[in-house]
LOLUMZA-510690 format. One record per residue (C-alpha): residue number from 1; residue in three letters; x, y, z. Coordinates in Angstrom, 2 decimals. Layout:
BEGIN
(site NUM, ALA, (X, Y, Z))
...
% end
This chain:
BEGIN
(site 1, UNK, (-25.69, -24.91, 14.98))
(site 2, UNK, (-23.32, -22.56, 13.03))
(site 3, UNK, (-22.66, -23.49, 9.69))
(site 4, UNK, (-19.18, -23.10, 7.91))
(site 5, UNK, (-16.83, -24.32, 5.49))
(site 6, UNK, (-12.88, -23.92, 5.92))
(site 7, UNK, (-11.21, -22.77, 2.47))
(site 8, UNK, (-7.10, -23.06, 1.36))
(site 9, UNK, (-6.19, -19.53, 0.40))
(site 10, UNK, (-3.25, -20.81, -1.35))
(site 11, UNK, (-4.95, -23.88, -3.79))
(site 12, UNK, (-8.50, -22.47, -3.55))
(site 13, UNK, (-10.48, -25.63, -2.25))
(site 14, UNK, (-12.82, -26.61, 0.65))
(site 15, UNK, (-10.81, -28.10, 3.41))
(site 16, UNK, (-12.44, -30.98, 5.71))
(site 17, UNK, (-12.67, -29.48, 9.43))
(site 18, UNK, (-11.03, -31.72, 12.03))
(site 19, UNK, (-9.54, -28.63, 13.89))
(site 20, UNK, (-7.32, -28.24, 10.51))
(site 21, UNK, (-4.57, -25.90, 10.68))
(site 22, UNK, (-3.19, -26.28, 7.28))
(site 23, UNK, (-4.99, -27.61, 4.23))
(site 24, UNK, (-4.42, -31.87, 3.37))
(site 25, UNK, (-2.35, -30.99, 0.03))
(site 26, UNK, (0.20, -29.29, 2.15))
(site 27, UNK, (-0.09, -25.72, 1.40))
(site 28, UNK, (1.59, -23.16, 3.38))
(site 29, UNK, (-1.17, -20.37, 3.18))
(site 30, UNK, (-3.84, -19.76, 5.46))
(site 31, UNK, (-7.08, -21.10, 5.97))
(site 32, UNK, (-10.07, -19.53, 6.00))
(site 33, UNK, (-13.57, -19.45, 7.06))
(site 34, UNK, (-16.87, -19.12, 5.32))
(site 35, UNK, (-20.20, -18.70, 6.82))
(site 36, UNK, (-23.54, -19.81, 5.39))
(site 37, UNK, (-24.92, -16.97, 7.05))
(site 38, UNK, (-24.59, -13.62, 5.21))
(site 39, UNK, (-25.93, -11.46, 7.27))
(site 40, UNK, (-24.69, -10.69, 10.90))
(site 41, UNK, (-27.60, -11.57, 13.72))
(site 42, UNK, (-26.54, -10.84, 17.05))
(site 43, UNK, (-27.13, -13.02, 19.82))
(site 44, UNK, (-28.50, -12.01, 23.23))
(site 45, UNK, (-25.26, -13.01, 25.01))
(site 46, UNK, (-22.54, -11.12, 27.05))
(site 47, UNK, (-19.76, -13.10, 25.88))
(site 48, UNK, (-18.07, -12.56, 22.39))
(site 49, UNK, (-20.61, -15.67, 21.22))
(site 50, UNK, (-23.20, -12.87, 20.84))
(site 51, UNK, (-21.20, -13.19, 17.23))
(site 52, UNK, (-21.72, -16.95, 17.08))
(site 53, UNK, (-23.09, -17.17, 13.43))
(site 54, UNK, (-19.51, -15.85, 12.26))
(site 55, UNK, (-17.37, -18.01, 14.52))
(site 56, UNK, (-16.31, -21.40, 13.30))
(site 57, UNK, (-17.88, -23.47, 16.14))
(site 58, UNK, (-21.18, -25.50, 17.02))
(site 59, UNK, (-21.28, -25.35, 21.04))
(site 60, UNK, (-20.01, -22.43, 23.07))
(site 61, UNK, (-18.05, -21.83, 26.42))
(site 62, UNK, (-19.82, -19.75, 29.24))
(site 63, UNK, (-17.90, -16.25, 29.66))
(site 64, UNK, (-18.37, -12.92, 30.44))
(site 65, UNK, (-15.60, -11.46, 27.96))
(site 66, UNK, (-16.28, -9.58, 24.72))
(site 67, UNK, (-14.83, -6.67, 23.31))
(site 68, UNK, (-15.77, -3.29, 24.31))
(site 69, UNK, (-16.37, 0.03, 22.07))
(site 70, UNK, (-16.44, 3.40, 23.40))
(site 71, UNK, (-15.63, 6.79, 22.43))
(site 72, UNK, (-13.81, 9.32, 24.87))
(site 73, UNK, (-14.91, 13.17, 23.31))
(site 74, UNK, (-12.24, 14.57, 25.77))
(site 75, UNK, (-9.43, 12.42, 24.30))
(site 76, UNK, (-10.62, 12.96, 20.86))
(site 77, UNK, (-10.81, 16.44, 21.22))
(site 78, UNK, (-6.87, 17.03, 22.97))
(site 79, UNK, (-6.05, 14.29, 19.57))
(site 80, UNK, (-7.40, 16.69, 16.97))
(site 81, UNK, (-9.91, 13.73, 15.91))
(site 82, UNK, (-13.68, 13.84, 15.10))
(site 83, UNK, (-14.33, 10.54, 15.09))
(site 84, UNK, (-12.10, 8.52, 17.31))
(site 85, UNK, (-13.57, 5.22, 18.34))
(site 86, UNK, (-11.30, 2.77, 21.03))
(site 87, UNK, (-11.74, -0.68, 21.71))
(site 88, UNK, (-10.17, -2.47, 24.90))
(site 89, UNK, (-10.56, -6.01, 25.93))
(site 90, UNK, (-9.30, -6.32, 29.53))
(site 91, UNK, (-10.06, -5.42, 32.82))
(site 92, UNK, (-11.98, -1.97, 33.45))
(site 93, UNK, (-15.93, -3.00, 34.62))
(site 94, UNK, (-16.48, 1.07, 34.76))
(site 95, UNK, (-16.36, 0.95, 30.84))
(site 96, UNK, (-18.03, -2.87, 30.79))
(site 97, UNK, (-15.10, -4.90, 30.00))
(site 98, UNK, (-14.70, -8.10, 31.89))
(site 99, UNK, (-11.99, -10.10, 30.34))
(site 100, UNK, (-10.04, -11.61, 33.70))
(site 101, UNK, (-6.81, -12.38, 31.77))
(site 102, UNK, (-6.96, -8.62, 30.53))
(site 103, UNK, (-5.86, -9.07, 26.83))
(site 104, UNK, (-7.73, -9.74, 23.52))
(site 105, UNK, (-6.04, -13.25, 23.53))
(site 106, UNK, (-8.97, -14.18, 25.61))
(site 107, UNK, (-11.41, -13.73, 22.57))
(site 108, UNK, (-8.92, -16.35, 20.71))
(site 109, UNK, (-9.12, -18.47, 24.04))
(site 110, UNK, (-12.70, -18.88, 24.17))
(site 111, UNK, (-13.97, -19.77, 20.48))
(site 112, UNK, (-10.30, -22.43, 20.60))
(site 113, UNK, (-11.82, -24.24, 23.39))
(site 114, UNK, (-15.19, -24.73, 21.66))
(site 115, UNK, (-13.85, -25.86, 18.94))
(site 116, UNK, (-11.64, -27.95, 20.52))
(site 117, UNK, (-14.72, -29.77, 22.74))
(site 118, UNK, (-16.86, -29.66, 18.67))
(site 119, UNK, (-13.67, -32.42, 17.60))
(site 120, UNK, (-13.92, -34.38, 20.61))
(site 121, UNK, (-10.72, -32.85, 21.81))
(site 122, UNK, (-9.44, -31.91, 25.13))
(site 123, UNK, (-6.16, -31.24, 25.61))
(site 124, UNK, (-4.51, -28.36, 23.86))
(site 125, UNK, (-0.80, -26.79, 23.91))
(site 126, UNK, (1.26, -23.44, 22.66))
(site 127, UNK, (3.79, -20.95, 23.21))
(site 128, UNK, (3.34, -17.61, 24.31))
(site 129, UNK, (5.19, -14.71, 25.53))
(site 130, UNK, (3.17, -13.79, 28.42))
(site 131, UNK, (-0.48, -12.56, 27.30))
(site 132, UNK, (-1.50, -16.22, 25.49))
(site 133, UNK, (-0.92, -18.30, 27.99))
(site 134, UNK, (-2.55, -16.03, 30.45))
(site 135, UNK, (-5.65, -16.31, 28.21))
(site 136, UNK, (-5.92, -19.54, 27.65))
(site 137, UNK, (-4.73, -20.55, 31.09))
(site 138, UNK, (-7.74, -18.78, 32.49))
(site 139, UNK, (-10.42, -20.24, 30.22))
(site 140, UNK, (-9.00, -23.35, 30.88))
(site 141, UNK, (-9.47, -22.95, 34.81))
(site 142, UNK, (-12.81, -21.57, 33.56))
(site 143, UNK, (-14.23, -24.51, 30.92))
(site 144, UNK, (-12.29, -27.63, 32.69))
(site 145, UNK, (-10.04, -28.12, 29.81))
(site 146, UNK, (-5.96, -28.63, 30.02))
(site 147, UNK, (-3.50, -26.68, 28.39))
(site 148, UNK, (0.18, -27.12, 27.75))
(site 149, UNK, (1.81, -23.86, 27.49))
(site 150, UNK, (5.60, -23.61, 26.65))
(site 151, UNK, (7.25, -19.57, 27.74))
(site 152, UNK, (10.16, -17.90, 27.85))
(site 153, UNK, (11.58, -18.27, 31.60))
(site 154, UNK, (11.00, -14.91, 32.05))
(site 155, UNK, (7.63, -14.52, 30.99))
(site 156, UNK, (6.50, -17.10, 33.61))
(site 157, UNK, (5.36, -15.02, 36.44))
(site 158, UNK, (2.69, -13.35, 34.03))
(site 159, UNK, (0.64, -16.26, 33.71))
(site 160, UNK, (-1.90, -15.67, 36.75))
(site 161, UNK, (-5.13, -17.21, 36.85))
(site 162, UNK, (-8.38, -16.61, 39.33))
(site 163, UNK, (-7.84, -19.98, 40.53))
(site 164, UNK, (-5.40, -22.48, 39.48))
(site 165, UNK, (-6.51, -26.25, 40.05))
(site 166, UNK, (-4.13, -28.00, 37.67))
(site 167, UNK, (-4.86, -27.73, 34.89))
(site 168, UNK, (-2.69, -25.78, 33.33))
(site 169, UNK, (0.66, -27.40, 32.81))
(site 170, UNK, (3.56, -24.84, 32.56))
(site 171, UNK, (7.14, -25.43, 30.97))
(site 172, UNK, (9.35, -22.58, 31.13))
(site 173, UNK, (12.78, -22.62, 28.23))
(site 174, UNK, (15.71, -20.58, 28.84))
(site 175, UNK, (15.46, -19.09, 25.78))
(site 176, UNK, (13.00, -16.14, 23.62))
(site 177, UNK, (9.15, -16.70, 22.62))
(site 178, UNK, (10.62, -18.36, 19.35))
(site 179, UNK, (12.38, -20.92, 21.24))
(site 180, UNK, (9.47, -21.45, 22.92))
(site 181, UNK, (7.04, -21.62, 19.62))
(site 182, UNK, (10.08, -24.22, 18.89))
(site 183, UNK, (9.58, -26.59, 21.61))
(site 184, UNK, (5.83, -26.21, 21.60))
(site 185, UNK, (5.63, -27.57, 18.24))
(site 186, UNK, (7.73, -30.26, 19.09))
(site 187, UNK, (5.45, -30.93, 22.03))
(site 188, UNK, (2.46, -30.99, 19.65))
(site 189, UNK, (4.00, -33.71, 17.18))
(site 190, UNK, (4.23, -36.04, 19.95))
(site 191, UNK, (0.15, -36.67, 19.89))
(site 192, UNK, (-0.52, -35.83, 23.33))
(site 193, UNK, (-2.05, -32.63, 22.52))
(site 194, UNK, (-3.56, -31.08, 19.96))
(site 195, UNK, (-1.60, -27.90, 18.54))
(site 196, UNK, (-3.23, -24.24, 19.20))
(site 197, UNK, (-1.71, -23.35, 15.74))
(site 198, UNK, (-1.36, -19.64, 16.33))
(site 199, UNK, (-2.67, -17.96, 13.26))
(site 200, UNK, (-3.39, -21.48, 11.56))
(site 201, UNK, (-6.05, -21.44, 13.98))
(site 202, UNK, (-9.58, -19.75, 11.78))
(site 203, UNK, (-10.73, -19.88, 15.75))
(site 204, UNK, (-8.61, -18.29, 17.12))
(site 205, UNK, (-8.60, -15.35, 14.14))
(site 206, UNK, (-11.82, -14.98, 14.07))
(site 207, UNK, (-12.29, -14.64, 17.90))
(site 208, UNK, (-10.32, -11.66, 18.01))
(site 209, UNK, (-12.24, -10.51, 14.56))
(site 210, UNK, (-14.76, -9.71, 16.87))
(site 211, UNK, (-12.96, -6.88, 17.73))
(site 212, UNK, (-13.78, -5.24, 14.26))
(site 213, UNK, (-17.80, -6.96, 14.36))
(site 214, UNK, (-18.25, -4.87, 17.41))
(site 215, UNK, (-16.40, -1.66, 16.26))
(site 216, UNK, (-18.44, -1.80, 13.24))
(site 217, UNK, (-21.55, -2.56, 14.78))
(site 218, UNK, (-20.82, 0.44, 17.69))
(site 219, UNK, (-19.64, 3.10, 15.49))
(site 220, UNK, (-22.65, 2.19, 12.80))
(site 221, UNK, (-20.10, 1.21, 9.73))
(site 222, UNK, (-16.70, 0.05, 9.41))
(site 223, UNK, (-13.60, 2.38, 10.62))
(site 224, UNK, (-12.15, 4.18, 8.09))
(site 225, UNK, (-8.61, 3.50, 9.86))
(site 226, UNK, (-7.41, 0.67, 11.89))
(site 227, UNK, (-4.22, 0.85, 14.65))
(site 228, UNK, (-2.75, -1.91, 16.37))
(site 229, UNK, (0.59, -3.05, 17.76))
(site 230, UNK, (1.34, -6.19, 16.37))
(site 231, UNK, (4.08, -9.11, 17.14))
(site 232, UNK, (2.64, -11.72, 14.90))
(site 233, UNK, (-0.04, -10.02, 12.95))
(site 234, UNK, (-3.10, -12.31, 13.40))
(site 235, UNK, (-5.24, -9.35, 14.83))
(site 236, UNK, (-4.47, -7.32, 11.79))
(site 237, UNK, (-5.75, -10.45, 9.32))
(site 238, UNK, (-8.84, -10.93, 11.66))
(site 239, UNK, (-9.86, -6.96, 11.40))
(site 240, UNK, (-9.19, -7.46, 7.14))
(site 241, UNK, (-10.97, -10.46, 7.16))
(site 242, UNK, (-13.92, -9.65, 9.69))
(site 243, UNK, (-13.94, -6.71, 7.00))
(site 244, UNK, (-14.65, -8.57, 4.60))
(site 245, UNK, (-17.49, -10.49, 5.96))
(site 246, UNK, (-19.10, -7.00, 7.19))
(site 247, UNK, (-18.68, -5.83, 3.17))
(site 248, UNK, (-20.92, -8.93, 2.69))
(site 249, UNK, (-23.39, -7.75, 5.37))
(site 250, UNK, (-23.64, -4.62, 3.30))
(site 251, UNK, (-25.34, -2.56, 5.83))
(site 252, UNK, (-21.35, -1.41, 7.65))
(site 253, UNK, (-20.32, 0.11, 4.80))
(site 254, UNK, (-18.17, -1.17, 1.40))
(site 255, UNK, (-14.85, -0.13, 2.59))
(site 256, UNK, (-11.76, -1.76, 4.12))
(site 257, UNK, (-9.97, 0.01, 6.87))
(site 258, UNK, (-6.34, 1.22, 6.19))
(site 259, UNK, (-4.07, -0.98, 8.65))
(site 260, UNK, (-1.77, 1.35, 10.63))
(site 261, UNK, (0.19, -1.38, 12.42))
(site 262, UNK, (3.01, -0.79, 15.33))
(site 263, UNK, (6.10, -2.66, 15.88))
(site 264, UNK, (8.20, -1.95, 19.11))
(site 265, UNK, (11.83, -0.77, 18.50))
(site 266, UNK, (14.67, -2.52, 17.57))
(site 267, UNK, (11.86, -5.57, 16.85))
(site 268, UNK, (10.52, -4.30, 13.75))
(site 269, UNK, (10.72, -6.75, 11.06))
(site 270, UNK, (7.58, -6.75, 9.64))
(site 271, UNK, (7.90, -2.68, 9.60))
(site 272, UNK, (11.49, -3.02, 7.69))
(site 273, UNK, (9.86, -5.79, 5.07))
(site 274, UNK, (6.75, -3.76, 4.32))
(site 275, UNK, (8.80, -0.45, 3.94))
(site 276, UNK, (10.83, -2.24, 1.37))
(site 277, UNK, (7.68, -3.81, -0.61))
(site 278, UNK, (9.06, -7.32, 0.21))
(site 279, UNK, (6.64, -9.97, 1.15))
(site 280, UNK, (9.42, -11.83, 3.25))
(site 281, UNK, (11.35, -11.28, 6.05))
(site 282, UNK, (15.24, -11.46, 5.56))
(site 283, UNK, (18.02, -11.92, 8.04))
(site 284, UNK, (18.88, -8.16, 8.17))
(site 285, UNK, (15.31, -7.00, 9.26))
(site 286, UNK, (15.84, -9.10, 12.74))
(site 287, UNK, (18.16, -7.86, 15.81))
(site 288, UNK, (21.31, -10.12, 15.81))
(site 289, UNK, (21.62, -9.82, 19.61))
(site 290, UNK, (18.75, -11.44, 21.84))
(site 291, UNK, (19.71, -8.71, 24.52))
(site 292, UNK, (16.86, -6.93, 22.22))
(site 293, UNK, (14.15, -8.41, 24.62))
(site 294, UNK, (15.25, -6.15, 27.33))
(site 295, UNK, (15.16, -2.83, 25.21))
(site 296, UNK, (11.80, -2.75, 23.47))
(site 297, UNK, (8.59, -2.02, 26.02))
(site 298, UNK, (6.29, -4.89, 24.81))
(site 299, UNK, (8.51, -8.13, 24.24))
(site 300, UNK, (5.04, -9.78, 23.18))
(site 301, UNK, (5.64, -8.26, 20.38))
(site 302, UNK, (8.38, -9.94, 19.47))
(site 303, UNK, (7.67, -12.97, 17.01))
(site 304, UNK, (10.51, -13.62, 14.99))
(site 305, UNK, (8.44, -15.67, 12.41))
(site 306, UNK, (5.10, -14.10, 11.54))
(site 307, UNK, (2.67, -15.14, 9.10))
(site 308, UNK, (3.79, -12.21, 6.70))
(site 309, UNK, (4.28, -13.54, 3.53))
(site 310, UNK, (2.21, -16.89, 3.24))
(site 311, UNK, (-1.50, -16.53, 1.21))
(site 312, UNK, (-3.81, -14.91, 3.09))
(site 313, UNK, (-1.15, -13.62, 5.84))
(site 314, UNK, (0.01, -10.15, 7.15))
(site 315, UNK, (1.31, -8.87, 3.58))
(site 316, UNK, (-1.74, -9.95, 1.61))
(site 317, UNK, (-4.04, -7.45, 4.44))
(site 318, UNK, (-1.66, -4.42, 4.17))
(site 319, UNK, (-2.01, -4.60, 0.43))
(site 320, UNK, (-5.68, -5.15, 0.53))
(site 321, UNK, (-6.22, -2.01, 2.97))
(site 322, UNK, (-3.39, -0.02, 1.78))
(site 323, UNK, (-1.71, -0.17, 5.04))
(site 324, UNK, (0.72, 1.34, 6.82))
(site 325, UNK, (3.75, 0.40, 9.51))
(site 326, UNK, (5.00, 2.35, 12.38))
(site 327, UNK, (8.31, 1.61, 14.42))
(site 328, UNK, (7.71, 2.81, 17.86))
(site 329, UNK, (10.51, 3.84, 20.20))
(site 330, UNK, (10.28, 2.46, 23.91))
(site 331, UNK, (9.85, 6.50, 25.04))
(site 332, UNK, (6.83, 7.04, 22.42))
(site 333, UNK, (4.73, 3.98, 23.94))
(site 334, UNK, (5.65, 5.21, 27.31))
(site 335, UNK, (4.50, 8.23, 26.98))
(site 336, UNK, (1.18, 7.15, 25.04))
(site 337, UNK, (0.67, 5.82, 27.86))
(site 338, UNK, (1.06, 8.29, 30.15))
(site 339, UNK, (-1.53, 10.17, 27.98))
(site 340, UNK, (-3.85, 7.73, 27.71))
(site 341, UNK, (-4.32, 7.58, 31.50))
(site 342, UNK, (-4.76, 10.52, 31.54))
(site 343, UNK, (-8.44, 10.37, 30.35))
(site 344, UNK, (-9.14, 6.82, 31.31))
(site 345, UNK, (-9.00, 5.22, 34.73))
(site 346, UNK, (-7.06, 1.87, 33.53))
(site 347, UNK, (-3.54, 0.98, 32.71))
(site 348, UNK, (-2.66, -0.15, 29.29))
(site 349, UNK, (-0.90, -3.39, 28.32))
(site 350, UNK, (2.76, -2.45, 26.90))
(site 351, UNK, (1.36, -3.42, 23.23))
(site 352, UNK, (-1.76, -1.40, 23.71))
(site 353, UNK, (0.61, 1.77, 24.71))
(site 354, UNK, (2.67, 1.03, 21.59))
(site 355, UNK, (-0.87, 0.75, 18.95))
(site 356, UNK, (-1.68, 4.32, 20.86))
(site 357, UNK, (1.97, 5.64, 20.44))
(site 358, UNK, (1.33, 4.82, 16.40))
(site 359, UNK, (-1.83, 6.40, 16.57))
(site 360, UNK, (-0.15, 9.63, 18.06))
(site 361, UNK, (2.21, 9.82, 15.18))
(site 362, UNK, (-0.04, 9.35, 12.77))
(site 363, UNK, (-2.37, 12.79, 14.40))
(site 364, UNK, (1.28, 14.72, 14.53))
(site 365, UNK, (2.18, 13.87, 11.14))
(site 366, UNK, (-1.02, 14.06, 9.56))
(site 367, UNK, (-0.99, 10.81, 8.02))
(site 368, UNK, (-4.85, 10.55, 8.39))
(site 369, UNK, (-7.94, 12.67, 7.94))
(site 370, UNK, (-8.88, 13.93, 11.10))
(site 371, UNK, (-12.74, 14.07, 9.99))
(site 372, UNK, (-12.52, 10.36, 9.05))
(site 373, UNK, (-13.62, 7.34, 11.44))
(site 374, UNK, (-10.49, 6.35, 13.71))
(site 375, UNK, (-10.38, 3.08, 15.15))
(site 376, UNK, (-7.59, 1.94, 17.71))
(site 377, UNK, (-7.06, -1.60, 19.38))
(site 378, UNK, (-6.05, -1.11, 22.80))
(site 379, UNK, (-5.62, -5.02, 23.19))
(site 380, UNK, (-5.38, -5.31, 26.87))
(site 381, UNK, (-5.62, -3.22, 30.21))
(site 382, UNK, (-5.93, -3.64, 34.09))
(site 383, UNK, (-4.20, -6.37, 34.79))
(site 384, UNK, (-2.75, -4.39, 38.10))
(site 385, UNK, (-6.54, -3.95, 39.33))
(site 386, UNK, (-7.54, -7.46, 37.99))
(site 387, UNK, (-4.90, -9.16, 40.27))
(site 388, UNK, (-6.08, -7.10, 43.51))
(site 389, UNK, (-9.85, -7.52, 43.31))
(site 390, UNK, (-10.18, -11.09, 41.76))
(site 391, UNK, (-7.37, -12.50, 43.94))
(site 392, UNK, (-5.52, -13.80, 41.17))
(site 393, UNK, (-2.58, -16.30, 41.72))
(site 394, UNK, (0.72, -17.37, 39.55))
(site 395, UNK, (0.60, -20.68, 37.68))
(site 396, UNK, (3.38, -22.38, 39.01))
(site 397, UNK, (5.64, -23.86, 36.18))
(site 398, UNK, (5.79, -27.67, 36.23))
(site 399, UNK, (9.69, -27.88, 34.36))
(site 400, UNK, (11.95, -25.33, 33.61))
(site 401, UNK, (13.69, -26.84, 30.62))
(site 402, UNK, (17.09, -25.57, 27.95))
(site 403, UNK, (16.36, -24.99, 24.35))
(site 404, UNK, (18.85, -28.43, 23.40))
(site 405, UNK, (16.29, -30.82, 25.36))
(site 406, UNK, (16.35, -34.18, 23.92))
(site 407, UNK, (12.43, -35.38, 22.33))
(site 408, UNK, (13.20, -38.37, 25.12))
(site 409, UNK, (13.41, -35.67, 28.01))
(site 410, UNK, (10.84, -33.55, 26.62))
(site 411, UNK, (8.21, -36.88, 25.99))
(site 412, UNK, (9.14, -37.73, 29.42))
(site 413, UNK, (7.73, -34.22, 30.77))
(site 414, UNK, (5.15, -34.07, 29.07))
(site 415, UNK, (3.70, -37.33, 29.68))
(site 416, UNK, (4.21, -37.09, 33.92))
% end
């Protein structure tokens, strides 16, 4: 049985587990978890549980998804870089990866559910912009629990699944993700589900930590850089704090990685704060027009209220690693991508072409050392070739609802 303890970043204290998302004293920062276990054992598993001692469950869920490390000397080599080390969780079984939703969401998905079935729990809901709900709709279809997922209307005809039985049920808004984060909340107070939480969730954080256990564990100590396109942030705090725990370990190194994080032009907010040295996000650093969806390449990107500032969140991680943002134009992800397939026989997501796009500045610019260990995040892949040979089909939405919905309406819904 793994052993941990849930700590309040902001007051300090141990915080009683009962799939907590925020500590009983009412704290806004993060929580966080600790392991009994000091030392990293690997499991014999395929799945990401192979890392069960540092995830914050007891049981597990059966899967065949867990991130993959692997270098590319070719790519390296056209980059300039001597050590360049690339992680993808998606679809691409020539390089081992098996994740059927084909994003790194599904290493949140999987560790949620346990804990979910650990409380006694079995019906969960959130808001996504496409690659979430995807991910948890899928391990849903795959461990027999239900999901409520609230997305933008035109996100909905991402969300395919292997097989869809039910029990996903889908509510589209006429609105942006965070009108959808809105209504999903509102969903969750009404005690029919229990709330995902987002980055709240120390599962669903330390899921995609992984990411970084497996990097580390690959490329024999932790990377000396880290890149990733980020909407929210929560991968960036899980590769900090899966850090941390491997500084613990003591055999991956001392070191944290510098964060070189992407944001998607004109959705940069996070970018504009950090270049500033402000640990909040003001009016002026979001687009005023929500015809921005349509002009940046990875709209799941777009979270218009991050955990940036709150202890423990995105602000507190670029500090600790001495990190850096990049704003990335819709023609630099584009062609990153175009590069990128170039050497490897899978499509990128649109936020894994954007983290590659940053990491193609940062070679032209020379701000890194090309000798040093490079690590980049390409959080999703092959979702073209996943839909052809597993025969995957669209969740079809249950309501299509407007952002002014009445909690009567919205109850009623819910509850059919």
């Amino acid at each position: 049985m793994g052993a941990y303890t849930l700590r309040c970043l902001e007051g300090g204290h141990i915080v009683h587990d009962e799939f907590s998302l925020m500590c009983e004293q009412g704290h806004k920062g993060l929580l966080r978890s600790e392991y009994a276990k000091k030392k990293l054992d690997i499991i014999d598993c395929k799945s990401l549980f192979r890392f069960y001692d540092w995830l914050p469950v007891h049981s597990t869920v059966k899967s065949d998804s867990a991130p993959v490390v692997f270098r590319n000397e070719a790519m390296a080599k056209e980059l300039g870089l001597e050590d360049l080390w690339i992680g993808f969780t998606g679809y691409y079984p020539e390089r081992g990866a098996y994740a059927k939703s084909c994003t790194f969401k599904e290493l949140e998905a999987l560790p949620t559910f346990a804990r979910l079935k650990d409380m006694g729990k079995n019906v969960i809901s959130l808001a996504s912009a496409g690659n979430t709900a995807r991910a948890f709709a899928q391990v849903a279809e795959d461990t027999g629990n239900k999901v409520i997922i609230v997305v933008p209307k035109k996100s909905a005809d991402r969300i395919k699944v292997t097989e869809d039985t039910g029990k996903t049920k889908l509510i589209t808004v006429d609105g942006d993700y965070t009108d959808a984060i809105r209504i999903s909340d509102r969903i969750a107070k009404m005690g029919v589900s229990v709330s995902e939480g987002g980055a709240r969730n120390v599962a669903r954080r330390d899921g995609m930590g992984t990411v970084m256990l497996q990097a580390a564990i690959t490329a024999g100590k932790i990377p000396d850089y880290y890149f990733q396109g980020v909407g929210s942030g929560t991968g960036a705090i899980s590769a900090w704090e899966a850090s941390m725990r491997l500084n613990g370990d003591g055999r991956f190194g001392s070191n944290l990685p510098e964060l070189h994080l992407a944001q998607n032009i004109p959705f940069t907010p996070m970018a504009k704060a950090w270049g500033e040295g402000r640990r909040s996000i003001i009016d002026e650093d979001l687009p005023k027009d929500k015809g921005y969806i349509d002009e940046v390449y990875a709209d799941v990107l777009t979270n218009r209220t991050p955990p940036y500032g709150m202890a423990g969140g995105v602000f507190d991680a670029m500090t600790a690693c001495k990190g850096r943002f990049y704003e990335v134009s819709r023609e630099a992800a584009t062609d990153a991508e175009k590069f990128w397939c170039s050497f490897e026989d899978v499509r990128p997501d649109p936020a894994a072409s954007v983290a590659f796009a940053a990491l193609m500045n940062a070679v032209e610019e020379c701000k890194i050392d090309s000798k040093k260990k490079v690590f980049v995040n390409m959080t999703g892949g092959g979702l073209e070739r996943a839909i052809k040979e597993l025969s995957m089909v669209s969740v079809k939405p249950t309501s299509s609802i407007k952002t002014d919905i009445t909690d009567e309406e919205l109850r009623g819904i819910v509850n059919e």
